[in-house]
N, C-alpha and C positions, 0 to 999 in steps of 0.2 A: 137484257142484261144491263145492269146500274154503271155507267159512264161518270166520268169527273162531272157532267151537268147534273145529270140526274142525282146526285150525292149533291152535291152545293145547293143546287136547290130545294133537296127536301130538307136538308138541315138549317137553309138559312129560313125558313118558313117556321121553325119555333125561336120562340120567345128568348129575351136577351143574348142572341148569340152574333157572334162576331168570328170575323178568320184574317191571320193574321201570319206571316212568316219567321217566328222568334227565331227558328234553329239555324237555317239555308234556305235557299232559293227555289229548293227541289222538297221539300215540307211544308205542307200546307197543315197549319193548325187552325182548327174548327172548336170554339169555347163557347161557353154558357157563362156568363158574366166574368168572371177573372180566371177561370179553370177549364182546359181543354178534356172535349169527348171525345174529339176524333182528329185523328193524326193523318192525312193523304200522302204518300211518296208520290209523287206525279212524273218522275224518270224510273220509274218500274212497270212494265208492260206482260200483263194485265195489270192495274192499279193492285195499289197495296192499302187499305185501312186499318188505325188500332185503334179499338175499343174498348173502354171499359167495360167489365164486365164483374159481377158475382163469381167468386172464385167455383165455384161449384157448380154455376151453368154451364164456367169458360170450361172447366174439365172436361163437362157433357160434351158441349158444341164442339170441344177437338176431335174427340172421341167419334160422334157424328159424321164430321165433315171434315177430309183430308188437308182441305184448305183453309183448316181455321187450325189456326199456329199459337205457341206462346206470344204473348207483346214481345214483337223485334224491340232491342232497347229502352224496356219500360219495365214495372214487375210483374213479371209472366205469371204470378198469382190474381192478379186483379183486372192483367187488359191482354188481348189477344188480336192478333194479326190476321186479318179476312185478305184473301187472295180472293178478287173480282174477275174469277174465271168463268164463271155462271154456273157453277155448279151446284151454288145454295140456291135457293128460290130468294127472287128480289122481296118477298112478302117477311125472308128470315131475314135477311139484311137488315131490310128496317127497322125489324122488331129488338136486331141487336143494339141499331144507332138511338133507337128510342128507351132501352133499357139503359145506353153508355150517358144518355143525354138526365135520365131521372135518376141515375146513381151519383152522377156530378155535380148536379143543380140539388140535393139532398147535401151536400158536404161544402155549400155555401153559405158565407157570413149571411146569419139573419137580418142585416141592413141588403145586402145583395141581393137575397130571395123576393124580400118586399118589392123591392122595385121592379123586378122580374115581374114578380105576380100579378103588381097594377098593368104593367101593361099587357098582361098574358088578357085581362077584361076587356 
């Protein structure tokens, strides 16, 4: 089951991202140069994630999996709330964090990307 480490570290293992606490002290935001992917609540037990997402996948994956929610306080058309109960496979998780990570890093200023991109080489 994916833990606050195992989230941190596979997110911070892609290219220009950074975490930072803009909202409170109990929100861990996770961004790809100036624009967050993933949102942590870390006083919510089992962890809470919100991810961007394709509004038409986010539909599916609710649909799917009881513990994928609308985005708590985001647009519930775009990003969606993962409940870290185990009940997804850690292999879907990723694959959402890696979808939330290349829909956000897409909707970056083209001076942002470039820099991203040199050092993604």
């Amino acid at each position: 089951m994916i833990d606050l480490e195992i989230l941190r570290n596979y997110c911070s293992r892609k290219k220009g991202v950074t975490e930072d606490f803009p909202f409170n002290d109990v929100t861990m935001v996770i961004k790809v140069g100036s624009k967050m992917f993933v949102l942590i609540s870390l006083n919510e037990q089992p962890l809470r994630i919100n991810l961007k997402c394709d509004p038409f996948a986010a539909e599916q994956l609710r649909q799917m999996y009881p513990s994928v929610l609308p985005g708590y306080y985001m647009d519930k058309r775009h990003w969606n709330t993962i409940i870290l109960d185990g009940t997804i496979p850690d292999k879907i998780i990723f694959r959402m964090i890696d979808d939330s990570y290349e829909l956000v890093f897409a909707k970056l200023r083209k001076k942002e990307k470039e820099v991203i991109k040199k050092s993604r080489d």
